[in-house]
C-alpha positions as semicolon CSV with decimal commas, in nm:
position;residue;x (nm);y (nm);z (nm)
1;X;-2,172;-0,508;-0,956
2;X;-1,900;-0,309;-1,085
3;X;-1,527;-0,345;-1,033
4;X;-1,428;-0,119;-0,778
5;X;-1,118;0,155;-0,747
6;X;-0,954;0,303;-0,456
7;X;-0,660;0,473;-0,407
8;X;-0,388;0,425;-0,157
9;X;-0,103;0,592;-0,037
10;X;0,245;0,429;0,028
11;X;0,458;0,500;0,314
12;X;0,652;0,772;0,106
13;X;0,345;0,959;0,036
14;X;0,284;0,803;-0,362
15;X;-0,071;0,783;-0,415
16;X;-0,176;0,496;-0,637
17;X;-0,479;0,389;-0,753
18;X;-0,585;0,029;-0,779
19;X;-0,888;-0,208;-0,904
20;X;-1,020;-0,494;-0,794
21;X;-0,939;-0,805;-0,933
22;X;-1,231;-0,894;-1,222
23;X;-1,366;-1,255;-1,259
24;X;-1,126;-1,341;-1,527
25;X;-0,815;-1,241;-1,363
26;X;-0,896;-1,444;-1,054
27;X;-1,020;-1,735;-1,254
28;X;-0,720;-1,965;-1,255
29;X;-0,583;-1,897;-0,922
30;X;-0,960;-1,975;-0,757
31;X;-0,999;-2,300;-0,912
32;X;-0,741;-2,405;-0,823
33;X;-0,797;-2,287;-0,483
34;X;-1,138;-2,496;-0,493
35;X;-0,955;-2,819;-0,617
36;X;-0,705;-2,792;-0,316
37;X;-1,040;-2,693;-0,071
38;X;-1,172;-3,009;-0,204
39;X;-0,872;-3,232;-0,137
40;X;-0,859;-3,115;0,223
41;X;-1,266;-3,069;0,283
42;X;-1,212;-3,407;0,520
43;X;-1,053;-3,108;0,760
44;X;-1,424;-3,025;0,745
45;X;-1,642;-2,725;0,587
46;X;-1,555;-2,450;0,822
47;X;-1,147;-2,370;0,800
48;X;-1,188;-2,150;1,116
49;X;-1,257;-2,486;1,298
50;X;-0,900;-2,675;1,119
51;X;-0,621;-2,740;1,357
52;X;-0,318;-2,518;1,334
53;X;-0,148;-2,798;1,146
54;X;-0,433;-2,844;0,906
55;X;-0,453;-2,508;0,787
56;X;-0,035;-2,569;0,752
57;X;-0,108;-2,871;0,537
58;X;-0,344;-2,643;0,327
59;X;-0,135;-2,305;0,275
60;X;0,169;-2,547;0,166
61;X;-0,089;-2,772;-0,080
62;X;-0,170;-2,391;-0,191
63;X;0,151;-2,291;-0,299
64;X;0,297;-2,592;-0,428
65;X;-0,032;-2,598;-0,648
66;X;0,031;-2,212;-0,753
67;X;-0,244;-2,047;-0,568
68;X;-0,116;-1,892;-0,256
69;X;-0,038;-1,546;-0,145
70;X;0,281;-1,473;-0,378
71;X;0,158;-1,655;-0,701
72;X;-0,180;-1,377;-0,613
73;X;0,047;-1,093;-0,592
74;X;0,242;-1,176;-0,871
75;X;-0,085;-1,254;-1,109
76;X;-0,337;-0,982;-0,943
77;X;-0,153;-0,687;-0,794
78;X;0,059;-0,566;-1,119
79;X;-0,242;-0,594;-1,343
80;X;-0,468;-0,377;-1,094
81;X;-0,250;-0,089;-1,033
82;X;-0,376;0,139;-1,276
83;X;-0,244;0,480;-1,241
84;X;0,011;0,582;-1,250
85;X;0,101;0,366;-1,582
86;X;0,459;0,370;-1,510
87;X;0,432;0,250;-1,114
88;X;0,752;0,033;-1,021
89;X;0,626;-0,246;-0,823
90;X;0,963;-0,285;-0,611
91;X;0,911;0,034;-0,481
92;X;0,610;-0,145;-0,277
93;X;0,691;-0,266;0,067
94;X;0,586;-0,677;0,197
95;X;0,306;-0,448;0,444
96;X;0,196;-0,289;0,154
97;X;0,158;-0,545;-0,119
98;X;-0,032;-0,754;0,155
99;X;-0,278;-0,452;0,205
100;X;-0,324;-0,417;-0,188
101;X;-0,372;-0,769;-0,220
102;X;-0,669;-0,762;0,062
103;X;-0,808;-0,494;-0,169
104;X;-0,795;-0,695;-0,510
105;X;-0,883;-0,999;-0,418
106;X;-1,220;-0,867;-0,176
107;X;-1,071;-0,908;0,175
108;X;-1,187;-0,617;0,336
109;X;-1,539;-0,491;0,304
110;X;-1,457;-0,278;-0,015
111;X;-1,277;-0,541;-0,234
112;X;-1,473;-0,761;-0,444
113;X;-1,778;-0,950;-0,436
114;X;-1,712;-1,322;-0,446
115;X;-1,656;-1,484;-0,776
116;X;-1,934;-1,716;-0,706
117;X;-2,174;-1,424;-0,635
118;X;-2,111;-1,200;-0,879
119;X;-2,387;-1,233;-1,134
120;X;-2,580;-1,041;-0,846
């Protein structure tokens, strides 16, 4: 399956265009998200089912490991914008980088395939 593109417009009316996150960009930051899934899979299989104070204990093991939300937007969301070239990334709100990052990293129904699924 191909990387996919889509374009979004900011809240000042610049129109960017961004790509999913590719296997190799999302390497790093997914294993380590599968070592910390590992050390907390006594929480059980499905995190939908983990306490409020579980899934705590899991978004802080996350970011002190290097692999929660900021350390994704800082590794995935400068390398996807791709046009235009000279895009300044402060110019992008906290709602907005949170919506580009749902994008890159396969959130919503257009983002990317799973890394574990992509050799379909």
């Amino acid at each position: 399956m191909p990387v996919l593109t889509k374009e979004f417009e900011l809240d000042d009316g610049t129109k960017i265009t961004v790509r999913q996150a590719g296997g190799m960009t999302k390497l790093r930051i997914e294993n380590i998200q599968a070592q910390v899934f590992r050390d907390h899979m006594h929480f059980g299989l499905d995190t939908s089912d983990w306490t409020e104070e579980q899934q705590k204990q899991f978004a802080n093991a996350l970011e002190e490991k290097g692999a929660g939300m900021v350390h994704q937007m800082e590794s995935w969301v400068p390398r996807s914008i791709i046009s235009p070239k000279d895009f300044d990334m402060e110019c992008l709100t906290s709602e907005e980088l949170r919506m580009i990052l749902g994008f890159v990293r396969g959130d919503d129904p257009e983002g990317a395939i799973p890394l574990d699924n992509s050799s379909e």
